[in-house]
C-alpha positions as CSV (number, residue, x, y, z in Angstrom):
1,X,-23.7,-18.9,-3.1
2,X,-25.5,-15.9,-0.9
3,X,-25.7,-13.8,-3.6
4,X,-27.5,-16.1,-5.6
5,X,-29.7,-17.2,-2.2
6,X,-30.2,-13.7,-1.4
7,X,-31.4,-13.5,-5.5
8,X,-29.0,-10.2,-5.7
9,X,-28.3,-8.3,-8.6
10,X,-25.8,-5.7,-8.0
11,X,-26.6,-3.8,-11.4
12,X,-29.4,-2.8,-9.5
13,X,-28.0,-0.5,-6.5
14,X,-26.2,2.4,-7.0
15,X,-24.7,3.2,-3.8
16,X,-21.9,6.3,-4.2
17,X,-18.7,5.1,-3.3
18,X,-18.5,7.8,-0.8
19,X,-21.5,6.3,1.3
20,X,-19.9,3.3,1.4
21,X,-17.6,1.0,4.1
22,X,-13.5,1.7,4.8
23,X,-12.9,-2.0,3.2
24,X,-15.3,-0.9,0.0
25,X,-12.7,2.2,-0.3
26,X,-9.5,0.8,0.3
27,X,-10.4,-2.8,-2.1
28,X,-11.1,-0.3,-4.9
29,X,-8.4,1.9,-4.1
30,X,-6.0,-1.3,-4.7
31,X,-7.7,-2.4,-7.8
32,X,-7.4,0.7,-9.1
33,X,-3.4,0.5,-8.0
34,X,-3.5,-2.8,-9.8
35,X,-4.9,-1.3,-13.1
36,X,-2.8,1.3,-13.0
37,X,0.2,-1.6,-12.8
38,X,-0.8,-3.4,-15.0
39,X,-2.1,-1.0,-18.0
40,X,1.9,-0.3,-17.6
41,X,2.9,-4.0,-17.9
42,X,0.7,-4.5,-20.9
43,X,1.9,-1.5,-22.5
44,X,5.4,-2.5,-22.1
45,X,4.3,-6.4,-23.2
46,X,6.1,-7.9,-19.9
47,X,3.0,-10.6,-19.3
48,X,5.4,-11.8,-16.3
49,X,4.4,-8.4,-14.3
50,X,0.9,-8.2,-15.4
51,X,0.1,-11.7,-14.1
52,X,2.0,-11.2,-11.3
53,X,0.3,-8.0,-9.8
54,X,-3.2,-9.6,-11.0
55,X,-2.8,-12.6,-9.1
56,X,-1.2,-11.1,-5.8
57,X,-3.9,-8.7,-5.9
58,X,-6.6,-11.4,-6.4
59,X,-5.0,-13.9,-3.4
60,X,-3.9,-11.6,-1.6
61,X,-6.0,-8.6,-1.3
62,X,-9.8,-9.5,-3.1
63,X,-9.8,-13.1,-2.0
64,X,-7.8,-13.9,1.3
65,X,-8.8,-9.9,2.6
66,X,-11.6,-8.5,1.6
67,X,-14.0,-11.3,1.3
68,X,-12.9,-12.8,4.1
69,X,-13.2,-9.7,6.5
70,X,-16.5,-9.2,5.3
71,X,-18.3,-12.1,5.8
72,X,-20.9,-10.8,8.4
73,X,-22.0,-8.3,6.0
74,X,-22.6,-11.0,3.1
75,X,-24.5,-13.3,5.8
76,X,-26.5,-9.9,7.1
77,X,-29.9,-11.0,7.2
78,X,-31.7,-7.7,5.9
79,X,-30.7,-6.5,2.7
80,X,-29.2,-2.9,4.4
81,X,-27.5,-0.4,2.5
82,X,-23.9,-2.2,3.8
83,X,-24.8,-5.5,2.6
84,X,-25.5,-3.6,-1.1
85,X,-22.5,-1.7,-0.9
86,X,-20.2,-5.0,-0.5
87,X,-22.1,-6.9,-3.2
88,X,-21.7,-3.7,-5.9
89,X,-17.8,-3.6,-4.2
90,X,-17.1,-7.5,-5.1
91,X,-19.1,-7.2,-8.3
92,X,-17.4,-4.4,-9.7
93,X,-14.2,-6.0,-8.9
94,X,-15.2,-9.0,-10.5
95,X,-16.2,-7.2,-13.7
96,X,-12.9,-5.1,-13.9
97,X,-10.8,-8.3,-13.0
98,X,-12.6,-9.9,-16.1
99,X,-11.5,-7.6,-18.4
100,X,-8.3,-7.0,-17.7
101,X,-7.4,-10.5,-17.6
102,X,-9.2,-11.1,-21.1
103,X,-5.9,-11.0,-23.3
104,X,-4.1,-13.7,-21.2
105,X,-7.0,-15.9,-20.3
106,X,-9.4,-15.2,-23.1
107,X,-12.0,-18.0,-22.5
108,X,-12.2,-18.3,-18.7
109,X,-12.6,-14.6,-18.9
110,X,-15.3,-14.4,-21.3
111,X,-17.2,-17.0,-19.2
112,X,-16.8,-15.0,-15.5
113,X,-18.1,-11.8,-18.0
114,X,-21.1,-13.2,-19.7
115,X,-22.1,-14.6,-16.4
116,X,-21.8,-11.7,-14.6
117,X,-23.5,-9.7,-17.3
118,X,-25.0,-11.5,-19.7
119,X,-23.5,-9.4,-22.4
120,X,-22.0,-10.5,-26.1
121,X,-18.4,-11.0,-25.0
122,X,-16.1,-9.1,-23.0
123,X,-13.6,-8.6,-25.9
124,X,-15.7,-6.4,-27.1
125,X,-15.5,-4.2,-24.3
126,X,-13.0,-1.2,-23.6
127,X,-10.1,-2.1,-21.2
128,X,-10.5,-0.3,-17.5
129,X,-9.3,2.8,-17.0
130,X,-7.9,4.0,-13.3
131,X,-9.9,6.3,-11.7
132,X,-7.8,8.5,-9.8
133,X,-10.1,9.8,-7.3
134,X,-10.2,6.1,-5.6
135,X,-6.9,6.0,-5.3
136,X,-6.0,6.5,-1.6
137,X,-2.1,5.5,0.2
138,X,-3.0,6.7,3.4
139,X,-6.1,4.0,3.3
140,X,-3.8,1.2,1.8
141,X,-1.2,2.0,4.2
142,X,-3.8,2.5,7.2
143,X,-5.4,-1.2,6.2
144,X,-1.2,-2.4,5.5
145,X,-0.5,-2.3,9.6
146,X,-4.2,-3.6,10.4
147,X,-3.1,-6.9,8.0
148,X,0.4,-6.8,10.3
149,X,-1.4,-7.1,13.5
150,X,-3.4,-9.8,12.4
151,X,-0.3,-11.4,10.8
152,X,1.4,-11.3,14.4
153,X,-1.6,-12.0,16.2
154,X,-2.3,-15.1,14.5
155,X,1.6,-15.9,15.1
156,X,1.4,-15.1,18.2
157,X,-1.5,-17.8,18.9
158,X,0.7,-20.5,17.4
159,X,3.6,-19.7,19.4
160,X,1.2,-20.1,22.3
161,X,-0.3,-23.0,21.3
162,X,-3.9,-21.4,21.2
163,X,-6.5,-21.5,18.1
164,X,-8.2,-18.5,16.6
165,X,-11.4,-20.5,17.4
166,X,-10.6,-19.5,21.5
167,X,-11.7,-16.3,22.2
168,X,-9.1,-14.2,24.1
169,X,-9.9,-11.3,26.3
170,X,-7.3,-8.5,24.9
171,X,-4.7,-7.7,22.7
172,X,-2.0,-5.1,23.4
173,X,-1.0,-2.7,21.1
174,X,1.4,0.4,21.4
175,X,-0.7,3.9,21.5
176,X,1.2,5.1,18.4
177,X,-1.1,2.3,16.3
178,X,-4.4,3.5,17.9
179,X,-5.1,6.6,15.7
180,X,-4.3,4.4,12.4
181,X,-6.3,1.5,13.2
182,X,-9.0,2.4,15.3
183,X,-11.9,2.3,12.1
184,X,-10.8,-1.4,11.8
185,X,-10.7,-2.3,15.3
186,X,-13.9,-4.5,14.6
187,X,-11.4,-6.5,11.8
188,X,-8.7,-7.3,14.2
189,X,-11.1,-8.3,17.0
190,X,-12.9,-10.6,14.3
191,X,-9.7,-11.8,13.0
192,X,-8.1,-12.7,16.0
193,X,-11.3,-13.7,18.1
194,X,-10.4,-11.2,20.9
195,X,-12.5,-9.0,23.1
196,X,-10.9,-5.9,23.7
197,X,-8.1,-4.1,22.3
198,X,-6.4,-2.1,24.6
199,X,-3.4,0.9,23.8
200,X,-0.4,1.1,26.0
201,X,2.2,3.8,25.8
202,X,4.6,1.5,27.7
203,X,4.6,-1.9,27.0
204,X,7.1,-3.2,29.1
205,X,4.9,-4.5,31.7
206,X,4.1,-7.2,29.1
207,X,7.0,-7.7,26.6
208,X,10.7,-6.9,26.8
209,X,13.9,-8.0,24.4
210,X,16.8,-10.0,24.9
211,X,19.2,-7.8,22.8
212,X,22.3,-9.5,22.0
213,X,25.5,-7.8,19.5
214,X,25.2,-9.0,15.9
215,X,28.6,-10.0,15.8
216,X,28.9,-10.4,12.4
217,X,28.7,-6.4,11.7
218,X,29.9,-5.0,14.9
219,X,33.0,-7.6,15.9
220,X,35.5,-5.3,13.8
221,X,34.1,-2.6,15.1
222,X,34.6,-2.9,18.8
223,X,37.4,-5.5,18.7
224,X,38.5,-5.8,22.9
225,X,35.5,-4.0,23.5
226,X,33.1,-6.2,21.9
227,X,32.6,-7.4,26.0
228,X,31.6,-4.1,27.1
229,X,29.8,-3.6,24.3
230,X,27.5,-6.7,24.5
231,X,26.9,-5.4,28.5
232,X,25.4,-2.3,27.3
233,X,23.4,-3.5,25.2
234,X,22.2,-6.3,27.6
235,X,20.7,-3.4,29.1
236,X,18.4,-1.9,26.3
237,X,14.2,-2.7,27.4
238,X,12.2,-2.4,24.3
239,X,11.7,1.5,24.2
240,X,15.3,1.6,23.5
241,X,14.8,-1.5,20.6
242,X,11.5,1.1,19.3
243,X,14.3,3.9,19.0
244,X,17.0,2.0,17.4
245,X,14.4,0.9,14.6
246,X,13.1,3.9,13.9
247,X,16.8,5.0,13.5
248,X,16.9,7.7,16.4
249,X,19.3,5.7,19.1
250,X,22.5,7.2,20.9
251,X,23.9,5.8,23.8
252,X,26.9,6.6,26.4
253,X,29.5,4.1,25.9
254,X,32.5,3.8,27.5
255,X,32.2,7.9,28.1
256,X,31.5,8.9,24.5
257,X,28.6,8.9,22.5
258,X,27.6,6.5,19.8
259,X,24.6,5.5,17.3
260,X,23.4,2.1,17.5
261,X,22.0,1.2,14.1
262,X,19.2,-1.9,13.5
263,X,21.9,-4.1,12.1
264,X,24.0,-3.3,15.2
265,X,21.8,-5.7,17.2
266,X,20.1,-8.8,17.4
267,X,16.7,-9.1,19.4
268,X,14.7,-12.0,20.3
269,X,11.2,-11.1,22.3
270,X,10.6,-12.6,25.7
271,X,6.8,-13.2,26.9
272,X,5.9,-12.1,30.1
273,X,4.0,-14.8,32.3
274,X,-0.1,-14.7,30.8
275,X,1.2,-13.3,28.0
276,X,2.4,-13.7,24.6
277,X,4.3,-10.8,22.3
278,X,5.2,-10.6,18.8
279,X,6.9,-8.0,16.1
280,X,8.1,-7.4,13.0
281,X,10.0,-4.0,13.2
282,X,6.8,-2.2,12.2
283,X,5.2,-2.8,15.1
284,X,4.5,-5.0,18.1
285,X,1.5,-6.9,19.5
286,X,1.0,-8.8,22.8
287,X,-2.0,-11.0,23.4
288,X,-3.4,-12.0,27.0
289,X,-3.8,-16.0,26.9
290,X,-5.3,-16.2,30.5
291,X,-8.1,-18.9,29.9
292,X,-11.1,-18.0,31.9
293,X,-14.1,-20.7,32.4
294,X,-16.6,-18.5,30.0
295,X,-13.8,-18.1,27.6
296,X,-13.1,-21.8,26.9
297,X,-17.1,-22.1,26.9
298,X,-17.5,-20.0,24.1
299,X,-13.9,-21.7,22.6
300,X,-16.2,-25.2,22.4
301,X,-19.1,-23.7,21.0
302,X,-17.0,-22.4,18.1
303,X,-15.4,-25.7,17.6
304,X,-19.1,-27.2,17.7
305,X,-20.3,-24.7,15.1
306,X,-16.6,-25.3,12.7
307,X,-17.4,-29.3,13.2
308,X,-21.6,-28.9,12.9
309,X,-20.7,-26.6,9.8
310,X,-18.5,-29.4,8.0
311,X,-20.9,-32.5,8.7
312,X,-23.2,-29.9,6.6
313,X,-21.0,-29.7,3.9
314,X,-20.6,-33.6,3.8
315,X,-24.3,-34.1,3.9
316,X,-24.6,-31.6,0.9
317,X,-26.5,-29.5,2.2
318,X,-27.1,-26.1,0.6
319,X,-26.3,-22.8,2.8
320,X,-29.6,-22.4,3.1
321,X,-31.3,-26.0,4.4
322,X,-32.5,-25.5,8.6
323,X,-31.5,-28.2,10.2
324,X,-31.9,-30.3,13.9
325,X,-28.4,-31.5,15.6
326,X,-28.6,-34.2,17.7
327,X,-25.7,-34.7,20.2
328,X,-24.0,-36.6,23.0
329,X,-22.0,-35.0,25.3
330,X,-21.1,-34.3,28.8
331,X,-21.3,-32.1,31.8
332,X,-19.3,-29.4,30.4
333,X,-20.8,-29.5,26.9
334,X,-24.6,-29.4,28.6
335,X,-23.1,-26.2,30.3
336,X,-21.9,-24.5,27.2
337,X,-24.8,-25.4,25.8
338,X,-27.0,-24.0,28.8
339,X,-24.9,-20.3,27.7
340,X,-24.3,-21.0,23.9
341,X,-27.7,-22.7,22.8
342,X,-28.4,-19.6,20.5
343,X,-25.1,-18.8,18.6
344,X,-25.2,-22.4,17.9
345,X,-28.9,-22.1,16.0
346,X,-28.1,-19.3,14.7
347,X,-24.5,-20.0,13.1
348,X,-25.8,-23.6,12.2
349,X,-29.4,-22.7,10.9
350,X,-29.9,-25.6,13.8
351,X,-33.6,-25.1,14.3
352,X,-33.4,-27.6,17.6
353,X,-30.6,-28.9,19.9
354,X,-31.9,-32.5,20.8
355,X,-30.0,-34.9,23.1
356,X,-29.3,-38.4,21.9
357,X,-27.4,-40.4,24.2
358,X,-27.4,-43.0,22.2
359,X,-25.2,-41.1,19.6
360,X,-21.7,-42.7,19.6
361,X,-19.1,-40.1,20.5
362,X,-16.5,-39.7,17.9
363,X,-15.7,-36.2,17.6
364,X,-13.3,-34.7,19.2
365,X,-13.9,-31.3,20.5
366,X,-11.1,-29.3,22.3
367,X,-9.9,-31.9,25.3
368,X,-13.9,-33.3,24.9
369,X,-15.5,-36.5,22.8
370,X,-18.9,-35.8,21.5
371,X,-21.5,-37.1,19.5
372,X,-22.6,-34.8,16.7
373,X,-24.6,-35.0,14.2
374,X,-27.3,-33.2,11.8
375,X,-30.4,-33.9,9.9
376,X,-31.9,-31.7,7.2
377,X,-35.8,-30.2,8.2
């Protein structure tokens, strides 16, 4: 839908891949993995793999990834250099995706192809070839923790009971991460609608463990210990749980020395008060959910522009119609409106705010009832 508003061809640019974004690099450095996959799937004629790793890849990495992380640079206004660069990066991934798919769905295929093209027939073109130099594991495995931060971010929020639509002042993250992820950091903070993300060697003062025995491996082991063992333990904070899971752990027990192994243990995060922590062995996150007044503000103009965004959709209108929004509301809507008047225009192509107190209130916005609703210019 933008490209076709924006009236892009891709075929057009030719922008090195060198020159262009970190998500550009690593999606073709995965499609290239996929090829690579695949081409060996084919070969072997298992079609279970090669559908397999073409439809993780397209879910998973072009679709629910990629294009998602990049939506400011499709919406850019200006047609930059950036917004080129992610058009030629989705195009050329469309293009490669149709022809490798072409022997197991030959007509949808053919179709994506000509359209993208508006050559004969893609079965008439040679099957893509991997091209080493895009391949990059460092990159994949760089992006790989940034996808497991938002994973526990957004976990995080639900344990808290908070949406991604209310902003959050900052995530903590431990200061082993920050030389990995700090060329996504504007992903995670877009992701997860924070502010700031902020490194902590220590991260105790926000998160601990409860570290309990797993029974199950060590009872045997310990027998009449087992109590003292289950003491020590008790004791571990969550540099001591860091240690274990890397696999680096001794301890002093009952005067001699022993290695406490992953499977040893059972751990079970506890927040700390304004806080709320999660993990997944690879690494941990913590998220403040203090609530300031300008936070929740800006939390109910999202909500305004998510509900404005869908009465569009129902009205039919086309990404590109302006429109005026008439509302309804109350003393703390006219005051996020008096701060958030212009990120509502502009996410909304709202060319005026009007106020209708006539305009029944039936939507329900955060712990607010409004009355919403749009009309094409």
């Amino acid at each position: 839908m933008y490209a076709n508003a924006d009236k892009i061809d891709p075929r057009e640019y030719n922008i090195p891949v060198a020159k262009r974004d970190l998500t550009d690099k690593w999606l073709l450095s995965k499609l290239n993995h996929m090829v690579k996959d695949v081409t060996e799937a084919y070969e072997k004629y298992d079609l279970n793999i090669v559908v397999h790793k073409i439809v993780d890849f397209i879910n998973d990495d072009f679709s629910n990834w990629y294009i998602r992380s990049n939506r400011r640079r499709f919406w850019a206004s200006e047609l930059t250099e950036d917004k080129k660069a992610v058009y030629l990066t989705t195009y050329e991934t469309l293009l490669t995706l149709a022809k490798i798919t072409a022997p197991v769905t030959p007509y949808i295929s053919e179709e994506i192809y000509q359209n993208l093209t508006g050559n004969t027939s893609v079965h008439l073109e040679d099957f893509p070839k991997v091209d080493e130099t895009l391949l990059s594991k460092d990159l994949e495995q760089r992006m790989e923790l940034v996808r497991d931060i938002c994973s526990l971010g957004r976990n995080a929020r639900e344990d808290a009971a908070i949406k991604v639509r209310q902003p959050l002042n900052f995530m903590i993250l431990p200061l082993v991460d920050e030389v990995v992820i700090e060329d996504f950091e504007s992903i995670i903070k877009e992701e997860l609608n924070i502010k700031e993300i902020v490194y902590k060697d220590d991260m105790t003062e926000y998160m601990d463990y409860i570290v309990k025995p797993n029974f199950k491996v060590v009872g045997k082991v310990f027998g009449p210990k087992m109590k003292d063992f289950q003491e020590a333990v008790s004791k571990l904070d969550i540099n001591d749980v860091n240690k274990i899971k890397a696999g680096y752990f001794k301890m002093n027990f009952l005067g001699e020395e022993i290695e406490v192994t992953e499977d040893m243990i059972l751990t079970t995060l506890k927040n700390k008060k304004g806080y709320c922590a999660a993990s997944n062995g690879k690494t941990s996150i913590v998220l403040d959910t203090s609530l300031t007044e300008d936070l929740i503000l800006e939390g109910l103009a999202r909500e305004v522009v998510r509900k404005v965004q869908n009465l569009r959709k129902e009205a039919n209108f086309v990404i590109t119609d302006h429109i005026n929004l008439y509302y309804s509301g109350d003393e703390i809507f006219d005051k996020m409106l008096s701060s958030y008047d212009e990120y509502i225009k502009n996410e909304t192509l709202a060319a005026e705010l009007i106020e209708d107190k006539k305009l029944e209130k039936d939507t329900e916005l955060n712990d607010i009832v409004v009355g919403l609703k749009v009309e094409r210019i």
